[in-house]
C-alpha positions as protocol buffer text, in pm:
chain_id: "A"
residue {
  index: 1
  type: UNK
  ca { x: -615 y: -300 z: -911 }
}
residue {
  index: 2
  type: UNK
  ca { x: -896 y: -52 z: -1028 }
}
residue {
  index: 3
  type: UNK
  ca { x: -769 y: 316 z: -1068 }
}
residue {
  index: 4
  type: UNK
  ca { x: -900 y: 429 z: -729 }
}
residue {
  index: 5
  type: UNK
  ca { x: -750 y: 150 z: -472 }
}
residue {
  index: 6
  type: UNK
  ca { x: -489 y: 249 z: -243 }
}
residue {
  index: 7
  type: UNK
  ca { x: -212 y: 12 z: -168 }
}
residue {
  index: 8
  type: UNK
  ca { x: -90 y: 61 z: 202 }
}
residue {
  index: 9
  type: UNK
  ca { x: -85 y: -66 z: 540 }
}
residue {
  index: 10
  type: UNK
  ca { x: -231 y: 214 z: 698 }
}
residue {
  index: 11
  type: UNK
  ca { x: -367 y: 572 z: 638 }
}
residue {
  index: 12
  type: UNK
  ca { x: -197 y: 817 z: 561 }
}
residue {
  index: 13
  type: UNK
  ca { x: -287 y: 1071 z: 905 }
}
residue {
  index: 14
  type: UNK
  ca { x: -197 y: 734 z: 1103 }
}
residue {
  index: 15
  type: UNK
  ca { x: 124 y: 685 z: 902 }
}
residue {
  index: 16
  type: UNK
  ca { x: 188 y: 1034 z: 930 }
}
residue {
  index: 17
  type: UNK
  ca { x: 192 y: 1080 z: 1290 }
}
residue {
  index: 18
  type: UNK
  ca { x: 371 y: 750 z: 1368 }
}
residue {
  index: 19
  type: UNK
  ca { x: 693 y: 829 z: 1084 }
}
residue {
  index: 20
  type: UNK
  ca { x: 702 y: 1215 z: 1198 }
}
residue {
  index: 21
  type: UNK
  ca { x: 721 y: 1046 z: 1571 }
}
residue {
  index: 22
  type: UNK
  ca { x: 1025 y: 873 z: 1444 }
}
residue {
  index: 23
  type: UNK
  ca { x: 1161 y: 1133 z: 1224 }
}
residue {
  index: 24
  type: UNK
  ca { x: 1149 y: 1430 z: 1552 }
}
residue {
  index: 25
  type: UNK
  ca { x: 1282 y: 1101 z: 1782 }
}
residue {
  index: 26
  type: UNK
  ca { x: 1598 y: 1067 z: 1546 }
}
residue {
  index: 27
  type: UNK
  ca { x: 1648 y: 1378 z: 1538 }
}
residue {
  index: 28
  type: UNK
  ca { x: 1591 y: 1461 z: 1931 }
}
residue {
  index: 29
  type: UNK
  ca { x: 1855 y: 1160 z: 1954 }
}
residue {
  index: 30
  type: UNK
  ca { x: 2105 y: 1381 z: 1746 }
}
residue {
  index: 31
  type: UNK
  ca { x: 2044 y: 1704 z: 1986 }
}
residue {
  index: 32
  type: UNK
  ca { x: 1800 y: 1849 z: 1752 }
}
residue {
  index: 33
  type: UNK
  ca { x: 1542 y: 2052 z: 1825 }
}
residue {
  index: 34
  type: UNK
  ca { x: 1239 y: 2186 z: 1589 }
}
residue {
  index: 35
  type: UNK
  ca { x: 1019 y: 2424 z: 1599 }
}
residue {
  index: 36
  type: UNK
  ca { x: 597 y: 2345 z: 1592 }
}
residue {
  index: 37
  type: UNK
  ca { x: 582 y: 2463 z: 1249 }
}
residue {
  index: 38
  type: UNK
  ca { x: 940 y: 2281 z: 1157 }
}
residue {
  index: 39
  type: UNK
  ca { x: 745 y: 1982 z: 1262 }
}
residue {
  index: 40
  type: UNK
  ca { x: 437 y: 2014 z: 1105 }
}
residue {
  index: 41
  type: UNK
  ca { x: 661 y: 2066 z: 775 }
}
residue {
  index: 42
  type: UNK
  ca { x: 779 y: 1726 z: 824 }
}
residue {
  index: 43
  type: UNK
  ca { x: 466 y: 1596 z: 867 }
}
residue {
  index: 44
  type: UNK
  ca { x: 310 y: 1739 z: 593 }
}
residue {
  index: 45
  type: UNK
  ca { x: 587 y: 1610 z: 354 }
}
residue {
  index: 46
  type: UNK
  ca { x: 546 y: 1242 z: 503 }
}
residue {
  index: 47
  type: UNK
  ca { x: 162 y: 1282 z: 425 }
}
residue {
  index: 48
  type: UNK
  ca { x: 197 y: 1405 z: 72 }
}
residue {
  index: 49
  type: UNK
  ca { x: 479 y: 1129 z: 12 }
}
residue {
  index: 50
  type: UNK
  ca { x: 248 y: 864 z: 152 }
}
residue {
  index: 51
  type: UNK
  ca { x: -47 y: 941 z: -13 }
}
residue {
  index: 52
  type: UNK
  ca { x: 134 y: 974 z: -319 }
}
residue {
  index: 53
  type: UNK
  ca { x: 245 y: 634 z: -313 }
}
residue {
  index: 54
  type: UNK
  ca { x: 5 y: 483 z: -213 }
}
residue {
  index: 55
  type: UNK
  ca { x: -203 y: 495 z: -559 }
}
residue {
  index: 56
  type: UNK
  ca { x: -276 y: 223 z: -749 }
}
residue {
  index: 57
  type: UNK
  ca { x: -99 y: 433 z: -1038 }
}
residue {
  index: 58
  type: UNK
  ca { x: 251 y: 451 z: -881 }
}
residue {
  index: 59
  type: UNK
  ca { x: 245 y: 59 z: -725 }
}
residue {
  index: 60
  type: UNK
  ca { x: 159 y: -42 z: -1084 }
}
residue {
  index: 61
  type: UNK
  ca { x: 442 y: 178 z: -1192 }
}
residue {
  index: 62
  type: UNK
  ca { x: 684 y: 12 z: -951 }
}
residue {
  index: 63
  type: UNK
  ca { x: 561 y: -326 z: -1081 }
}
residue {
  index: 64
  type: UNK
  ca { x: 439 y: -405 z: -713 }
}
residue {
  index: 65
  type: UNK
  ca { x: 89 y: -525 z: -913 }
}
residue {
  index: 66
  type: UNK
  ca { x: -47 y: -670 z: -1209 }
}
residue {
  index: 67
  type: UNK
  ca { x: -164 y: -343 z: -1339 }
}
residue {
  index: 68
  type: UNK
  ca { x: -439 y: -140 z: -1367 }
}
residue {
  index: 69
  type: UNK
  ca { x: -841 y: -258 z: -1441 }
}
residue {
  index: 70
  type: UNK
  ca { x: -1062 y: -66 z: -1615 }
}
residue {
  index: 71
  type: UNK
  ca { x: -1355 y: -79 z: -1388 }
}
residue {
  index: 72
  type: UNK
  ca { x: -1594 y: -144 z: -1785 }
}
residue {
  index: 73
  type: UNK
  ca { x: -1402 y: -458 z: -1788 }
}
residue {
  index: 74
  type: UNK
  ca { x: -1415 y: -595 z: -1434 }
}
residue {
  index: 75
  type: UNK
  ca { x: -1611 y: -877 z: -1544 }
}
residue {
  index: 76
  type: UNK
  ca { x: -1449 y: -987 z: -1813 }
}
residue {
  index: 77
  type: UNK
  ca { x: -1109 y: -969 z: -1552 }
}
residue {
  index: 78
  type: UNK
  ca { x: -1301 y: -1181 z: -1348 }
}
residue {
  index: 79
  type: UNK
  ca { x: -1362 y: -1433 z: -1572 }
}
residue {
  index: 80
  type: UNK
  ca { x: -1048 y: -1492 z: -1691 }
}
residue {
  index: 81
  type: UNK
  ca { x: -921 y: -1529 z: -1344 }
}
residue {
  index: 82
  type: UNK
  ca { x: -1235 y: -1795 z: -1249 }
}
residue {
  index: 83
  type: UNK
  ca { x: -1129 y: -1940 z: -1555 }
}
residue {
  index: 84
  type: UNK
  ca { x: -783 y: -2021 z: -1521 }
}
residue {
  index: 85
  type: UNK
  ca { x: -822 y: -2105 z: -1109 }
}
residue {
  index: 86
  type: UNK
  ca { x: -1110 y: -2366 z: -1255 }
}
residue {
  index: 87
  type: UNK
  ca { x: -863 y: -2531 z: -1536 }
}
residue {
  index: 88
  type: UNK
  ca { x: -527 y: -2551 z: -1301 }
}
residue {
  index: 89
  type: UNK
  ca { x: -466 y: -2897 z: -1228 }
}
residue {
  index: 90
  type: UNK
  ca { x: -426 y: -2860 z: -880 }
}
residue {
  index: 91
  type: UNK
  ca { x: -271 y: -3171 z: -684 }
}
residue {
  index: 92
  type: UNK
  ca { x: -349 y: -3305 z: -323 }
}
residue {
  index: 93
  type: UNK
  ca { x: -183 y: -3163 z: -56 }
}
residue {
  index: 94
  type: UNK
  ca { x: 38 y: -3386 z: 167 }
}
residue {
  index: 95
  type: UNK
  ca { x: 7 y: -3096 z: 461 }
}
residue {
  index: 96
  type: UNK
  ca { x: -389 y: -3139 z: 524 }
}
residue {
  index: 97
  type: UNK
  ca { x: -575 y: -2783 z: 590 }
}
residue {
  index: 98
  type: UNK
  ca { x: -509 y: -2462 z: 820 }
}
residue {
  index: 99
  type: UNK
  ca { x: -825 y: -2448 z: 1057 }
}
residue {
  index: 100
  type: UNK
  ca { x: -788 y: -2135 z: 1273 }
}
């Protein structure tokens, strides 16, 4: 991953909204009320969390990855990966191809 990717599913104001909608439903399910600003508190701490993790930085440091590239050596990454897909012995497939 280069230094600047994001690894997630969604953003983070769409991720946001939809876990603080879950958070405020578990906790209307308990008898819970909050406040606008109690809410928004929530929110905000959802967004920071996501966005935190959501850096190439932390995913490498959870070993989700194969680390980090150094967008100088991009091409030379490239390569290497061009070069071992093009000297894999790769075998016929008894299954045929997906067409979609």
């Amino acid at each position: 991953m280069w230094p600047q990717s994001k690894i997630s599913v969604m953003g983070v104001e769409q991720a946001a909204k939809t876990l603080t909608q879950i958070k405020l439903a578990s906790l209307k399910k308990q008898g819970k009320t909050l406040t606008d600003e109690e809410a928004q508190a929530i929110r905000d701490d959802i967004a920071h969390d996501y966005e935190h993790k959501s850096s190439a930085y932390y995913s490498t440091s959870e070993g989700w990855d194969d680390g980090i590239i150094d967008p100088a050596d991009t091409r030379n990454v490239l390569g290497m990966a061009i070069s071992a897909a093009l000297n894999k012995d790769w075998e016929q497939s008894s299954h045929g191809v997906l067409r979609i």
